[in-house]
Structure formats: C-alpha cells, structure tokens
N, C-alpha and C positions, 0 to 999 in steps of 0.2 A: 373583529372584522365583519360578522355579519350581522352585526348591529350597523355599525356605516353601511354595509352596502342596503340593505332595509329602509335605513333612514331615507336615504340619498333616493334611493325606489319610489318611497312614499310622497319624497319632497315633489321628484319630476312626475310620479301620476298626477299631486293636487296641480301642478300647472300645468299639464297636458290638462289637463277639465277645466280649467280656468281658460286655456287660450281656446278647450272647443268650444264654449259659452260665450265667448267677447267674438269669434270668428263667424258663431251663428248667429248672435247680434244682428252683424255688421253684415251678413249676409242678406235677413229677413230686412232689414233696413233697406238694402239696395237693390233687393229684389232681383240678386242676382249672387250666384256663388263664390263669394270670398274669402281666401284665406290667408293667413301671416305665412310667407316661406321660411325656411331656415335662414336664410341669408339674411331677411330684415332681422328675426328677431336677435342672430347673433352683431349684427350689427348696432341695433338698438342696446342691446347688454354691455358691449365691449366697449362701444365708441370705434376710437379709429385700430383700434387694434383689431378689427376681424377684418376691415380693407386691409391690412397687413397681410392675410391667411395668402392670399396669391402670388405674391414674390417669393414666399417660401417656399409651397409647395413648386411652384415652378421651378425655383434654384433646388430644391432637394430632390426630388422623384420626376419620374419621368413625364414629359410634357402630355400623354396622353391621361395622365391619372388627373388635371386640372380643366381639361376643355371638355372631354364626355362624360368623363364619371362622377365630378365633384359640381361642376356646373349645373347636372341632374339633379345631385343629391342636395342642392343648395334651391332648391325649389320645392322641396314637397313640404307639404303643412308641416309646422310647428308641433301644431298639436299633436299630431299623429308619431312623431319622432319622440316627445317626449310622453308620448305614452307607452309606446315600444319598449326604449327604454328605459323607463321605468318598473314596468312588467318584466324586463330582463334582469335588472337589477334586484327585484323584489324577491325573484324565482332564483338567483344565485344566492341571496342571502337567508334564504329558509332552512329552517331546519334538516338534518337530515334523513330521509323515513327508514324505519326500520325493518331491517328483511323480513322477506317471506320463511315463514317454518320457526319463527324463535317462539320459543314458550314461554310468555311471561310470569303463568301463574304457576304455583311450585306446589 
C-alpha cells in the first residue's frame, strides 16, 4: 500500500511541476499572472464528466457545501493542489521512523 500511495505522491508532484512551468510560461508570455484553476484542469481531464460534479454535490450534501466552499476550492491553481497533495501522499507513504531510545547495536 505504500508503494501506491508513493507512486501516486510522486506521479502528482512531477505534474504539479509540470503545470507550475506551462503556468509560468504562460504567465511571463502575458505579462501578467496566470494560472490553470482546478475546475479547467479537471475539466479538461474528464470531459463532461467534471460538469457533472454539481448536480451531485448539490443533490447529496448540503447546498452550502457547492456555492462557498467548493466554488472556492475550484479556483485555486492546479499546480499548487497537486503539489499538496502530493507532498501528502508522499509523507503518508514513507516509511515508518523508528523510536527514540532503541539500541540498535548489540
């Protein structure tokens, strides 16, 4: 299991670094700051299936969890989510460190 979660770690740092490099691009290009939101890129990934994500969440949970909190969250860079996590993934799948006070030499 923490081999997948590692991998899957590793998979979403190299594209969180890959979208902050195509996003600083496209920033120094326009001479002005831009970036991919969550929403295109899951958008762009899914097709129509991420316009889907709003009738659900609306029909399942309550209407406040789609218009402040997910609306928000469907705006911040790309890159920055999947370096998160990634970095969270990476640090779940680490090894475990071994206590303070063991003797290893005999």
């Amino acid at each position: 299991m923490r081999f997948l979660l590692r991998l899957l770690g590793y998979l979403l740092v190299a594209a969180g670094f890959v979208s902050l490099v195509i996003d600083g691009a496209r920033s120094i290009a326009n001479s002005s700051l831009r970036y991919t939101p969550v929403d295109l890129a899951v958008t762009t990934l899914s097709g129509a299936r991420g316009e889907a994500l709003r009738p659900v969440v609306e029909r399942h949970l309550p209407g406040w969890v789609w218009d402040p909190v997910l609306t928000t969250l469907l705006l911040v860079p790309a890159s920055l989510v999947a370096l998160l996590l990634g970095f969270l993934l990476l640090r779940l799948g680490a090894p475990p460190e071994p206590g303070i006070g063991i003797v290893t030499r005999r």
